[in-house]
C-alpha positions in Angstrom: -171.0 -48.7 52.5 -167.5 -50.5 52.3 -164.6 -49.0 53.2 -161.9 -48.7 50.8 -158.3 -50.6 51.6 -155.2 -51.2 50.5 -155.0 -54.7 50.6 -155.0 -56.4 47.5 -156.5 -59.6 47.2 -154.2 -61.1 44.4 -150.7 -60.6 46.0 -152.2 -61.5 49.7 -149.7 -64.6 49.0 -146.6 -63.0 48.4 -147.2 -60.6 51.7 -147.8 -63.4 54.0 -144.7 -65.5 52.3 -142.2 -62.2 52.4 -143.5 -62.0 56.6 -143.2 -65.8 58.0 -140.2 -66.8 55.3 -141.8 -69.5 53.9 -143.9 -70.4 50.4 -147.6 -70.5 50.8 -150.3 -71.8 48.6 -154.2 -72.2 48.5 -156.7 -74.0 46.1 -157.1 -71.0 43.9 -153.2 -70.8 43.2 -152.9 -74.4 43.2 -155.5 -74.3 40.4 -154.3 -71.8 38.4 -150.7 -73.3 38.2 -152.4 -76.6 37.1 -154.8 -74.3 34.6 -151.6 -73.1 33.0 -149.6 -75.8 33.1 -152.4 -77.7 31.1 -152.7 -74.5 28.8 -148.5 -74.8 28.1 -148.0 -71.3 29.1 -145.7 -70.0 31.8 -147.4 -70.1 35.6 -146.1 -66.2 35.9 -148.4 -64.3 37.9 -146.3 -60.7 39.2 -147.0 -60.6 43.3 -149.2 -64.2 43.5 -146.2 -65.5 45.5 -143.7 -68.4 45.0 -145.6 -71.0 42.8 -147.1 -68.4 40.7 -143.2 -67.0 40.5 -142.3 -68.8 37.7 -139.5 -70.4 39.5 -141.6 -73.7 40.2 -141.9 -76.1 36.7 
């Protein structure tokens, strides 16, 4: 039986940036930025951390 947290996968970025001070990225972030870049949408995911911000063009 798993045990039901708090932690939330999809902002796990923006916790670990908002502790240490500093951006942090993966290959699923990195890929989704790319993904909607190619897509000509805004990369604006709420709580994925700084390149998901939609600071970063």
């Amino acid at each position: 039986m798993r045990q039901k947290t708090d932690y939330n996968v999809n902002n796990s970025h923006q916790i670990v940036e908002d502790k240490i001070g500093v951006p942090v990225v993966s290959a699923a972030t990195c890929t989704t930025f790319r993904m909607l870049e190619a897509l000509k949408l805004e990369p604006f995911v709420p709580g994925a951390g700084r390149l998901l911000s939609g600071q970063i063009h």
